[in-house]
C-alpha positions in Angstrom: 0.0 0.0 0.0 2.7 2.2 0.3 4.1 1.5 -2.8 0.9 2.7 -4.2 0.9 5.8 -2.6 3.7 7.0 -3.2 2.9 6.8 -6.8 -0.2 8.7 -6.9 1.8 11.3 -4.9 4.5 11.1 -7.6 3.0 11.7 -10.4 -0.4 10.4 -12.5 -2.8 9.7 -9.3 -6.0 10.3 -11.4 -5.6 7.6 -13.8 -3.4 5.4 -10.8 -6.9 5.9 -8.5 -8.9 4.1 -11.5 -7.4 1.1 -11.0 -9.1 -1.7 -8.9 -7.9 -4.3 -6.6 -8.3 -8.0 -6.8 -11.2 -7.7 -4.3 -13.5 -5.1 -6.1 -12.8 -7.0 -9.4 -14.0 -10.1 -7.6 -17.2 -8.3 -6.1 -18.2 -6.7 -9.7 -17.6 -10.3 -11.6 -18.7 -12.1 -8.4 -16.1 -14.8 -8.8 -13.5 -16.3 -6.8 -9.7 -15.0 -6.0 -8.9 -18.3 -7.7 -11.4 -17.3 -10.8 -9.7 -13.9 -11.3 -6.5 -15.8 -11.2 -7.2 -18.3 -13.8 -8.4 -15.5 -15.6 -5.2 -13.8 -15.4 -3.3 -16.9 -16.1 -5.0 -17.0 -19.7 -5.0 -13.8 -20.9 -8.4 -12.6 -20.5 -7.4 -9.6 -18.3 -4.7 -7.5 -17.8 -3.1 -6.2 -14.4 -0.4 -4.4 -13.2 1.4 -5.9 -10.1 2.9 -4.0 -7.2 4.6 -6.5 -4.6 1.8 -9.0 -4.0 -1.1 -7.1 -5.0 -2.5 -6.6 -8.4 -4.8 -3.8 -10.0 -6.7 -3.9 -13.1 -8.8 -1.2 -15.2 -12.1 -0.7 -14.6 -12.6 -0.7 -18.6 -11.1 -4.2 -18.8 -13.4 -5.4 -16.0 -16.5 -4.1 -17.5 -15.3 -5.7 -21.0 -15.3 -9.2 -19.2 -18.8 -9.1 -17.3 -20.6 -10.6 -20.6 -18.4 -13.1 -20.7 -17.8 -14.6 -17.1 -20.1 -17.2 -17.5 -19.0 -18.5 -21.0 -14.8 -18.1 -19.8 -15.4 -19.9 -16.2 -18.7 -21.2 -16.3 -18.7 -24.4 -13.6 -16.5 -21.5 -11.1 -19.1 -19.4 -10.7 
């Protein structure tokens, strides 16, 4: 955590505030830690990490929502 604030002090902290954490992704897609994982894994989102925590765009999570259910249907 701060890692991440001391970028958004540094420099871009509008578009750094965007980003969202695993949790929030995992509440809007309501999937699993493991789900966003696997999803990682294969390509179908991207992320930035900063030491163990990863972030993603809010415009990449909103492109997968349609498509949960046919990328991970039995995790769901």
């Amino acid at each position: 955590m701060e890692k991440v604030a001391a970028l958004q002090r540094k420099g871009d902290a509008k578009r750094l505030g965007k980003w969202l954490t695993g949790e929030e992704v995992c509440g809007q897609l309501r999937i699993s830690q493991r789900t966003l994982q696997k999803l990682r894994d294969r390509g179908f989102i991207g992320y930035s990490q900063i030491g163990f925590r990863f972030y993603y765009k809010p415009e990449d999570v909103k492109r997968l929502i349609p498509l949960v259910g046919t990328i991970c249907p039995t995790d769901r």
